[in-house]
N, CA, C and O of each residue as an XYZ file, in Angstrom:
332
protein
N       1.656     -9.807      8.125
C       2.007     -8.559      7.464
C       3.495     -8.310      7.618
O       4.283     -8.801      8.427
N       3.714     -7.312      6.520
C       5.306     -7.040      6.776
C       5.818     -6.005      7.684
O       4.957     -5.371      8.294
N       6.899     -5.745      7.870
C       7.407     -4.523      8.689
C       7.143     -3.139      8.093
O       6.873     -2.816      6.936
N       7.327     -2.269      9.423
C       6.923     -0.784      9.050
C       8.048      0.007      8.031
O       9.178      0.394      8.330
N       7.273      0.116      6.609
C       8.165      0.714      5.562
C       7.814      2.195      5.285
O       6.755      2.822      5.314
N       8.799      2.447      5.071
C       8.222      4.099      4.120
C       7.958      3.876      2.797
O       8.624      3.042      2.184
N       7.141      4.459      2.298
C       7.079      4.359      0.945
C       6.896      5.527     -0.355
O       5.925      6.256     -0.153
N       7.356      5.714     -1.141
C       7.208      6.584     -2.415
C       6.074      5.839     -3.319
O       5.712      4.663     -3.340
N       5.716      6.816     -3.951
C       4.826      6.818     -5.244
C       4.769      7.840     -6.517
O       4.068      8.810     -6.803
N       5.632      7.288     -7.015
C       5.963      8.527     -8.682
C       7.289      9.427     -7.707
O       7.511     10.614     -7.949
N       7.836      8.896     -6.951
C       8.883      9.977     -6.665
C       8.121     10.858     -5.694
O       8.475     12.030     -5.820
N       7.154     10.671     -4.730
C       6.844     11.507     -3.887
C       6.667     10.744     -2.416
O       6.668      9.524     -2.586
N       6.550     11.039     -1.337
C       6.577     10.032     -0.220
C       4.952     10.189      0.446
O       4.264     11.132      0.838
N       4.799      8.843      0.339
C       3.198      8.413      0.961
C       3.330      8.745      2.151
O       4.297      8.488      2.868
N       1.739      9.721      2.619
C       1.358     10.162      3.909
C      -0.277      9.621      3.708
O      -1.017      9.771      2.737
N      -0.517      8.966      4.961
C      -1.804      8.710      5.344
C      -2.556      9.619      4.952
O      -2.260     10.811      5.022
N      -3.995      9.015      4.332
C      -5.577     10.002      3.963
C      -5.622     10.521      4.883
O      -5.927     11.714      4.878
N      -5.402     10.001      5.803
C      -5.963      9.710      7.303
C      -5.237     10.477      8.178
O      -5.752     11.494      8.644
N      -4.076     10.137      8.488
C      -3.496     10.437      9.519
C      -2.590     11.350      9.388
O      -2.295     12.143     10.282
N      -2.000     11.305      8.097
C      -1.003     11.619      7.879
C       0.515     11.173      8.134
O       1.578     11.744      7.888
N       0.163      9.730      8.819
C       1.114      8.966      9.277
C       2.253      8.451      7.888
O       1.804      7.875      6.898
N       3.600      8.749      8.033
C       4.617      7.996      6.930
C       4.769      6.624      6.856
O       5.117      6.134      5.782
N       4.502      5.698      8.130
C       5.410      3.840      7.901
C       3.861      3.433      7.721
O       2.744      3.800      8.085
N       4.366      2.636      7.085
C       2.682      1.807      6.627
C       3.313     -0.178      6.377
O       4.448     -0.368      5.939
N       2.660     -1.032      6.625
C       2.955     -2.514      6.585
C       2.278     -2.714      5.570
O       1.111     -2.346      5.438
N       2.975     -3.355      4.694
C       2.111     -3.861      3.070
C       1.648     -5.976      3.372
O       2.048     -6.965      3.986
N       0.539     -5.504      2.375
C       0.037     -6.731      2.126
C      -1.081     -7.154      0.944
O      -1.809     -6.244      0.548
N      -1.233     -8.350      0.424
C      -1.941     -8.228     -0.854
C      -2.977     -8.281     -0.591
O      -3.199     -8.979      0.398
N      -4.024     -7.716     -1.165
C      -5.555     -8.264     -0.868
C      -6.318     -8.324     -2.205
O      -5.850     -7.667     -3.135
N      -7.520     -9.089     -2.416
C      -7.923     -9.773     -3.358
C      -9.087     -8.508     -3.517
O      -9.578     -7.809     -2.630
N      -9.270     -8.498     -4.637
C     -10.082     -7.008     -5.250
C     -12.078     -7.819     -5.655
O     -12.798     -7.532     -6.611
N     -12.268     -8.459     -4.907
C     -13.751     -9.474     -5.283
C     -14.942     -8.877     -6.195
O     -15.521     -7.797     -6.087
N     -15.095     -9.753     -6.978
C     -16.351     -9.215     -7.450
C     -17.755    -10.066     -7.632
O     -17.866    -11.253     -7.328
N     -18.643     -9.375     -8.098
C     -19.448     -9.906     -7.610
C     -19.948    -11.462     -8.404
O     -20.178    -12.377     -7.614
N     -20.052    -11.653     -9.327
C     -19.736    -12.482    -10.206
C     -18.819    -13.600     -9.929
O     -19.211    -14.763     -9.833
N     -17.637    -13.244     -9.806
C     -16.543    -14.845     -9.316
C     -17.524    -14.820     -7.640
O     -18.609    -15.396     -7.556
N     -17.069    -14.270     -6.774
C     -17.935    -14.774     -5.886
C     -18.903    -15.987     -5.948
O     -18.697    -17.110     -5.488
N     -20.215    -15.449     -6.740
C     -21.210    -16.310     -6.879
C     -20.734    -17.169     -7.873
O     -21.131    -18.155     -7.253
N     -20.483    -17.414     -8.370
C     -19.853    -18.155     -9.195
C     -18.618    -19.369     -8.561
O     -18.208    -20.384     -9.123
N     -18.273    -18.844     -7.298
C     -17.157    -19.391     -6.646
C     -16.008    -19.762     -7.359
O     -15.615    -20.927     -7.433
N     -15.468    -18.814     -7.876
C     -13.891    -17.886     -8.839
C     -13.446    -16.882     -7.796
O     -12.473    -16.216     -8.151
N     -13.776    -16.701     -6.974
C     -13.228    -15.537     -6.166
C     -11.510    -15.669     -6.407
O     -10.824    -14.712     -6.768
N     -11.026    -16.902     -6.163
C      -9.664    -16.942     -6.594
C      -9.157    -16.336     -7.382
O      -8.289    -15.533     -7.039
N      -9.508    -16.493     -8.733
C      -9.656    -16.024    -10.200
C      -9.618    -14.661    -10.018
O      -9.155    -14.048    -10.980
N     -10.080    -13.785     -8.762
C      -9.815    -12.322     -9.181
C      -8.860    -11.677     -9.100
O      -7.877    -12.176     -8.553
N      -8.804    -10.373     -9.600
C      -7.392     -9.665     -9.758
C      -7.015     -8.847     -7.876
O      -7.743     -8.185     -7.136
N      -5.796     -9.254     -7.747
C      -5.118     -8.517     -6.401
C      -4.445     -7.274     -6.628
O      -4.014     -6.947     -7.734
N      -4.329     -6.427     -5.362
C      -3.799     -5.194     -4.767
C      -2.955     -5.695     -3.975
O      -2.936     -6.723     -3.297
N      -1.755     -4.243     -4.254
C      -0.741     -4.137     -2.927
C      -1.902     -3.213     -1.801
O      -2.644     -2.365     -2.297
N      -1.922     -3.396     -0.841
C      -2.809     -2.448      0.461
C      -1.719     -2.580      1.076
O      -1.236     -3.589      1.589
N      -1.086     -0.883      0.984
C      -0.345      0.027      2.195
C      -1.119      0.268      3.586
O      -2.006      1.122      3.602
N      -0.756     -0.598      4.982
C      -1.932     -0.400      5.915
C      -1.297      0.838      6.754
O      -0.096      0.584      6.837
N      -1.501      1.750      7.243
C      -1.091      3.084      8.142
C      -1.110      2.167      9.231
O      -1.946      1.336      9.585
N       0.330      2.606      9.817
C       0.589      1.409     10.795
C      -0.350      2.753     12.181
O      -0.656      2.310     13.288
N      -0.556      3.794     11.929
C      -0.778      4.460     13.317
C      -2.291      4.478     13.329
O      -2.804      4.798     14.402
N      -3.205      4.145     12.171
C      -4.806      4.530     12.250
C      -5.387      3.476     11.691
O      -6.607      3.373     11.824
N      -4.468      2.203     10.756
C      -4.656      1.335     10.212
C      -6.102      1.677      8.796
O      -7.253      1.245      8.858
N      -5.674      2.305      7.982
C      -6.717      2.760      7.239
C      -5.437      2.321      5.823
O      -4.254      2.661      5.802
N      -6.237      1.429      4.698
C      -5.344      0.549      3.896
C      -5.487      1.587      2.474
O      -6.639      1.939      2.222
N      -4.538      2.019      1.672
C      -4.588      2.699      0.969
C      -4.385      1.564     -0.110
O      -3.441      0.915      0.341
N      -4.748      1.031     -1.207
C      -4.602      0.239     -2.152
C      -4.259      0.714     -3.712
O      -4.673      1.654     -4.390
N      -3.315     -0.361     -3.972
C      -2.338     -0.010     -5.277
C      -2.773     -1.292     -6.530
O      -2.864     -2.515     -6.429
N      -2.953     -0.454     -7.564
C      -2.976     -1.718     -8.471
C      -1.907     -1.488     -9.676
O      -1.433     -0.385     -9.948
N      -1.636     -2.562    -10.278
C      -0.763     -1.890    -11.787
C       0.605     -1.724    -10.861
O       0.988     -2.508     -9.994
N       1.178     -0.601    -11.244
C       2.634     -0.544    -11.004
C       2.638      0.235     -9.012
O       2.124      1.321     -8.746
N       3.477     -0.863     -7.740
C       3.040     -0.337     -6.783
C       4.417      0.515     -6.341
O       5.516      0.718     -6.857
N       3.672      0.939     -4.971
C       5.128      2.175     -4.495
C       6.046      1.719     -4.159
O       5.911      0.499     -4.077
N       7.080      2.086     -3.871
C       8.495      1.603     -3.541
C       8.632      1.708     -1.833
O       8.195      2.752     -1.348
N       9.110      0.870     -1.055
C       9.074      0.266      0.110
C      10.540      0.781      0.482
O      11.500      0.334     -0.146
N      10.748      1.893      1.689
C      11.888      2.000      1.767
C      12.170      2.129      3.325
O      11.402      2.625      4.149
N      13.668      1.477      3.612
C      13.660      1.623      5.092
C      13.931      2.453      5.868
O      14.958      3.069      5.579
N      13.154      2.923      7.283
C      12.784      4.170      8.192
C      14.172      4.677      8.345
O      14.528      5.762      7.885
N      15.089      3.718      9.123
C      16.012      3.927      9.399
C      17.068      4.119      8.580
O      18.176      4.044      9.110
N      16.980      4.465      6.831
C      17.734      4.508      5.922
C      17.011      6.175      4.975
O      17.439      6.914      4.087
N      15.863      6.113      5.746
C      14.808      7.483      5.263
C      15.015      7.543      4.074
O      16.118      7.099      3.753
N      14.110      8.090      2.892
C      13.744      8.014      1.312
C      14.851      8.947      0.952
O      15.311      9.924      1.543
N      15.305      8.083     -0.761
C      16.105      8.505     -1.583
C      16.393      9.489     -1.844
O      15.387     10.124     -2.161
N      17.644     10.308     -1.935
C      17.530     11.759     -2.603
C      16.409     12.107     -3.468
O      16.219     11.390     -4.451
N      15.626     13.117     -3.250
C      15.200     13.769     -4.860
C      13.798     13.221     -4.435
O      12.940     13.227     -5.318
N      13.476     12.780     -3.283
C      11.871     12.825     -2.942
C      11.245     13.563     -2.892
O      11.591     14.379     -2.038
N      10.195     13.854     -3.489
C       9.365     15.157     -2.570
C       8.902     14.782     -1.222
O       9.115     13.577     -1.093
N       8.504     15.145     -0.437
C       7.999     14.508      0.854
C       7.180     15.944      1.580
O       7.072     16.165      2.786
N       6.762     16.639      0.655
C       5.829     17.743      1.517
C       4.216     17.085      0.340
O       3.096     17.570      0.501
C-alpha cells in the first residue's frame, strides 16, 4: 500500500464513515462478480481505487473518476471545504 494521503472528492476533503479519520493509504481492488469468477475471468473484472482509513482501516471505494491524493504535510488546496 501507499503512504498516508489526504484526500478531496469534488472539492471537499474525505473524512472516514467511520472514524472520521482524514489520511487514508490507497490501493486498487478488483470489484468480482459472480459470473467471471465461475467462469474463471475474475481478471477480466472491472477495478476500484479503495481509500483504506489508516486509523480504523475501513476501505471507502471509488470507481469512474477517483479523489485527489494530497500531502499531510502540505495540507489540502485553497478553496476546500473540509467541514
Amino acid at each position: 500500500m501507499s503512504t498516508s494521503r489526504l484526500a478531496t472528492v469534488r472539492g471537499r476533503a474525505l473524512r472516514c464513515l467511520i472514524c472520521g479519520d482524514r489520511e487514508f493509504r490507497s490501493r486498487e481492488v478488483k470489484l468480482n462478480t459472480t459470473g467471471a469468477e465461475f467462469l474463471g475471468l475474475a481478471w477480466a473484472n472491472r477495478s476500484a481505487l479503495a481509500l483504506v482509513c489508516d486509523s480504523c482501516g475501513y476501505a471507502h471505494l471509488f470507481t469512474g473518476k477517483h479523489p485527489e491524493p494530497w500531502d499531510p504535510a502540505q495540507g489540502y488546496p485553497a478553496g476546500t471545504v473540509t467541514d
